[in-house]
C-alpha positions in Angstrom: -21.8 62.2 39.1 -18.1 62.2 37.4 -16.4 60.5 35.3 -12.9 59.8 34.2 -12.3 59.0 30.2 -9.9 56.6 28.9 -8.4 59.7 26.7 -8.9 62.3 29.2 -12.3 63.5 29.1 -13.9 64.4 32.0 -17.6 64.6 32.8 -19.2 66.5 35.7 -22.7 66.5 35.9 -26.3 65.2 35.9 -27.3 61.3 35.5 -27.9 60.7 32.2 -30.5 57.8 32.9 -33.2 59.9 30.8 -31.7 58.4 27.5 -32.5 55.3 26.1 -30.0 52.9 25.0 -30.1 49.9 23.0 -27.5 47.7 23.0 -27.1 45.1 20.1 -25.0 42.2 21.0 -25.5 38.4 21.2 -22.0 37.8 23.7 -23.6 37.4 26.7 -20.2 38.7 28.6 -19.7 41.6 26.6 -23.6 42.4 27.2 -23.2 42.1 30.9 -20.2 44.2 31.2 -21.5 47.2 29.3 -24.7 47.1 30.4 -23.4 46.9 34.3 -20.8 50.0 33.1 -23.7 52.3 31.6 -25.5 51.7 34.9 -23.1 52.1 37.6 -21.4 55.1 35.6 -24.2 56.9 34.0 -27.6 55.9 35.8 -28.2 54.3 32.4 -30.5 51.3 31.8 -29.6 49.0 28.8 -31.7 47.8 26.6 -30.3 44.1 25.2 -31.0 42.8 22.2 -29.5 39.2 21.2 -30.2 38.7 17.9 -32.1 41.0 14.9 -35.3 40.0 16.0 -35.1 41.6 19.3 -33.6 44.8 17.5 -36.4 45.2 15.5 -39.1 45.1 18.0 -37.0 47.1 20.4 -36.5 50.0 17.8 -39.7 49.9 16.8 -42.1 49.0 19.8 -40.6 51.9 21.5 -42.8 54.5 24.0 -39.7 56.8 22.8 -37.1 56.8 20.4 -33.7 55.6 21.5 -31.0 58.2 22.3 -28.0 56.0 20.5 -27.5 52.0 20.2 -24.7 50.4 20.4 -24.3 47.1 17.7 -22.0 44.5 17.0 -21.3 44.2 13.2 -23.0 41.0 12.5 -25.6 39.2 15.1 -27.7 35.8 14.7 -30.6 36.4 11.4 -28.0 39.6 10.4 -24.7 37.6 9.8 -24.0 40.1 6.8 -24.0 43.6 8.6 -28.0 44.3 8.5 -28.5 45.4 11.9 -26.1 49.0 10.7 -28.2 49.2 7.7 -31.1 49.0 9.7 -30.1 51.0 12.8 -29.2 53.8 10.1 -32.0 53.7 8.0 -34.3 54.1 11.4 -32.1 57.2 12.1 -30.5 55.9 15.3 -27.2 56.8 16.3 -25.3 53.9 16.6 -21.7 53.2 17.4 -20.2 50.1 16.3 -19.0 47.7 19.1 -17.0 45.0 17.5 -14.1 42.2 18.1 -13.4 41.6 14.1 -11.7 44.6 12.2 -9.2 45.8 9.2 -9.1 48.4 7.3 -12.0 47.3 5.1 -14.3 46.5 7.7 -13.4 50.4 8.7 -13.9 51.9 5.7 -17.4 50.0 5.1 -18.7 51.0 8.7 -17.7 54.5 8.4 -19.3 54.6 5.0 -22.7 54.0 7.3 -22.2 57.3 8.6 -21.7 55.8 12.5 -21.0 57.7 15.3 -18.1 55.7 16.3 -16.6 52.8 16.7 -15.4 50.8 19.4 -12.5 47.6 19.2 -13.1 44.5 21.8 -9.0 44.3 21.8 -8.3 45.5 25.3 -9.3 45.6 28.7 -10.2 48.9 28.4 -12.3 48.8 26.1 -15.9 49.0 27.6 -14.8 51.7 29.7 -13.5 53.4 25.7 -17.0 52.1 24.6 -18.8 54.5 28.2 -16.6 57.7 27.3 -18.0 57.5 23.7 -21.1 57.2 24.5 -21.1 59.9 27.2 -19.2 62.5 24.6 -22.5 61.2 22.2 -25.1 62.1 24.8 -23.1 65.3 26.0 -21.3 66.9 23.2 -25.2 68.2 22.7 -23.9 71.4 25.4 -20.7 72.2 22.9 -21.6 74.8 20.4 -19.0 74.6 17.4 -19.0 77.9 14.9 -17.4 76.2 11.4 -15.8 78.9 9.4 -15.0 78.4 5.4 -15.9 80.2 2.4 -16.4 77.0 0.3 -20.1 76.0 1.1 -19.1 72.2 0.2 -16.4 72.0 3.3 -18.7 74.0 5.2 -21.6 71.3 4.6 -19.2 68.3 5.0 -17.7 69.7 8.5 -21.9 70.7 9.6 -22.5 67.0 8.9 -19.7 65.3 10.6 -20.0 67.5 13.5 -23.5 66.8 13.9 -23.6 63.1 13.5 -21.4 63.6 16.9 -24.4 65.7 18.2 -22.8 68.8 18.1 -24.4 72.2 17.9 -22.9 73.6 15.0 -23.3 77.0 13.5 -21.7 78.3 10.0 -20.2 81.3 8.3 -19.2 81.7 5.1 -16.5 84.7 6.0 -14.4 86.1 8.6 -16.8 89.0 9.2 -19.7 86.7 9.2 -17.9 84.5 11.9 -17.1 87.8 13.6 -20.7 88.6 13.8 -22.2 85.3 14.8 -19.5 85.2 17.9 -21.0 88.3 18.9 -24.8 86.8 19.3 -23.5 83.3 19.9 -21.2 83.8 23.5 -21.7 80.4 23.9 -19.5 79.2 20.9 -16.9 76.7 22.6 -14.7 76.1 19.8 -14.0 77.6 16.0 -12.7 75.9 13.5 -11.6 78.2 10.2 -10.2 77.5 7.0 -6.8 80.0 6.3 -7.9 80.9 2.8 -10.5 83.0 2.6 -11.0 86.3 0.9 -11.9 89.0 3.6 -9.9 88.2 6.2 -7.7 85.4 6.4 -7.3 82.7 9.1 -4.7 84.1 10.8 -6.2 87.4 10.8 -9.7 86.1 12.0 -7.2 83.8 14.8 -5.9 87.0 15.9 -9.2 89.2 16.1 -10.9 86.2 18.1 -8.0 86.1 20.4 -8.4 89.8 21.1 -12.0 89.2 22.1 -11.7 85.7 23.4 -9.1 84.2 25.9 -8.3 80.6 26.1 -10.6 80.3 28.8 -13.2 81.0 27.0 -12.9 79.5 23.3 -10.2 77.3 21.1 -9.8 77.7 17.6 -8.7 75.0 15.3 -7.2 76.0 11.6 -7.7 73.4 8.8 -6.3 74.1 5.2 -5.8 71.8 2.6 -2.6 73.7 1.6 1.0 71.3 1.8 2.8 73.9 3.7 4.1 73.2 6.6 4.3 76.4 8.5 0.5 76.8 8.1 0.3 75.4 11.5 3.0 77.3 13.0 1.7 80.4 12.0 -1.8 79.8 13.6 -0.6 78.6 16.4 1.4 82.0 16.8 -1.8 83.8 15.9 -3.5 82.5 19.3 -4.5 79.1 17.7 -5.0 75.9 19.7 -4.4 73.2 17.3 -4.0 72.2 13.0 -5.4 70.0 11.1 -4.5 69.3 7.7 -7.4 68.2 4.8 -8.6 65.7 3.8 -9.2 64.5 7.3 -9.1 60.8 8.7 -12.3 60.9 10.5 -10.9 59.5 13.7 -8.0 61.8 14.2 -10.3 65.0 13.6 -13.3 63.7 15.7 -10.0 63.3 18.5 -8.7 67.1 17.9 -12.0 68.3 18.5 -12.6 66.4 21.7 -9.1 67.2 23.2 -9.6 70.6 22.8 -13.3 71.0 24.3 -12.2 68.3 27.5 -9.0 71.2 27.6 -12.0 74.0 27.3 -13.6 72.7 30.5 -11.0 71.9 32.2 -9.7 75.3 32.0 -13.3 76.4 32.7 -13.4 74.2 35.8 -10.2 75.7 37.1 -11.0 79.3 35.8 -14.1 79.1 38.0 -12.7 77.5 40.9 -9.8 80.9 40.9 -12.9 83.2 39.8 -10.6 84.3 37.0 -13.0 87.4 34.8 -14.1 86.4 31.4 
C-alpha cells in the first residue's frame, strides 16, 4: 500500500484498517467522499455520525476506543462547537474538518488542543484531510529527542509533539542529549535550543553530525533570539532546518513533517544503493 501526500509525504506500508475512525459530519457529500478516500487509500472503515446524537453513542458504545475522529465545527443538536468539547474531553484525537473559517475560528479550535485542521476550500482537500490523518496514525514510528535546558519549552514542545502522536524523548543538556542518542538509535529527528550552558546548539549540531549522517537523523535549531544568522550558523553546523520562537503551530507542525518525509525518503533511496549507516 502507498500513498502520495498533497505536501509530499509519502507512505509505504501496511493497511491501516486496524484503527477506528469516526467521522463527524452531517454533509452527506463531504461524508461520502472521505469515507470512500479512507477506504480505498488506507483499508479504513468510517464510522459516520450525522448529528451529536450519533457521536455520542458512537464514542461511547464502542467495543474499542477510536484511533482519531474527524468533526465538523458545528453539527445538528451542537450548533455552538460541542461536538470539539466533547471529542476532547473523551480524549479523542480529532482533527477539525470544516468549510467556515477566520482567524478567530483558528485560534478558538487550536485552543482545543486538535490535532489539525482541515479547510473544505479546494478540491484537494479530502485528499489534504487522508495525508493528515495518515501522518496521525503513523507519525507513532518517528521518535523525536527535544533538547532545551528550560523545562517549560521542553514541556510545551513534549506536548505539541505528542498530540501529533509522536514519540518524543527529552534532555535537559547537550550531554544529556548526547547520551540518550547513544541508547535511543532510533531517534529520527532532534530538535535543540542554541542557548544552553554545556554545550551550545551549534556545538551539540556539530557533535551529532560527527556521529550521525543525514541519512540517518535531521536536526532542527529553534531559539527565540532576533538574530538572524542564528539559522545560518546551524545550518553550517550540519543543521537541516530553523525555526524561530514563539511558533505558529502550523508552520512548526510543517518543518517537522518535511524533514521526517525528507528522512525517509533519503532512507528509501539509502537502502535501495545499500549505502552503510
Amino acid at each position: 500500500m502507498s500513498f502520495f501526500g498533497v505536501s509530499g509525504m509519502y507512505y509505504s506500508g501496511e493497511s491501516l484498517g486496524e484503527h477506528r475512525i469516526v467521522l463527524a459530519e452531517d454533509s452527506n457529500l463531504f461524508a461520502s467522499m472521505v469515507s470512500k478516500r479512507l477506504k480505498e487509500l488506507f483499508d479504513i472503515d468510517v464510522i459516520v455520525c450525522r448529528d451529536y446524537e450519533d457521536l455520542q453513542f458512537a464514542v461511547e458504545n464502542a467495543s474499542f476506543p477510536a484511533s482519531l475522529a474527524i468533526s465538523n465545527i458545528n453539527l445538528p443538536g451542537a450548533e455552538n462547537g460541542e461536538a470539539l468539547n466533547y471529542l476532547i474531553e473523551m480524549s479523542v484525537p480529532t482533527i477539525v474538518f470544516t468549510g467556515s473559517f477566520q482567524e478567530s475560528t483558528r485560534e478558538a479550535i487550536l485552543a482545543k488542543d486538535i490535532v489539525d485542521y482541515v479547510i473544505k476550500d479546494s478540491v484537494f482537500a479530502v485528499d489534504m484531510l487522508a495525508e493528515s490523518v495518515c501522518r496521525f496514525l503513523t507519525n507513532q514510528k518517528h521518535h523525536v529527542l527535544i533538547v532545551d535546558d528550560s523545562p517549560t519549552a521542553r514541556a510545551l514542545l513534549t506536548t505539541q509533539l505528542k498530540r501529533y502522536n509522536f514519540r518524543t524523548s527529552s534532555a535537559e543538556s547537550g550531554a544529556a542529549a548526547l547520551e540518550i542518542l547513544k541508547n535511543h538509535p532510533d531517534i529520527a529527528l532532534v530538535i535543540t535550543d542554541y542557548n544552553m550552558p554545556d554545550i551550545d546548539g551549534f556545538e551539540l549540531t556539530r557533535r551529532i553530525r560527527a556521529a550521525h549522517g543525514p541519512h540517518q537523523l535531521r536536526i532542527i535549531g529553534v531559539s527565540s533570539s532576533t538574530n538572524r544568522l542564528l539559522s545560518a550558523r546551524f545550518l553550517k553546523a550540519g543543521g537541516n532546518d530553523f525555526v524561530v520562537r514563539p511558533f505558529v503551530n502550523e508552520e512548526f507542525y510543517c518543518r517537522v513533517n518535511q524533514n521526517l518525509d525528507t528522512l525517509t525518503k533519503i532512507r528509501t533511496l539509502s537502502g535501495a544503493m545499500k549505502i552503510p549507516a
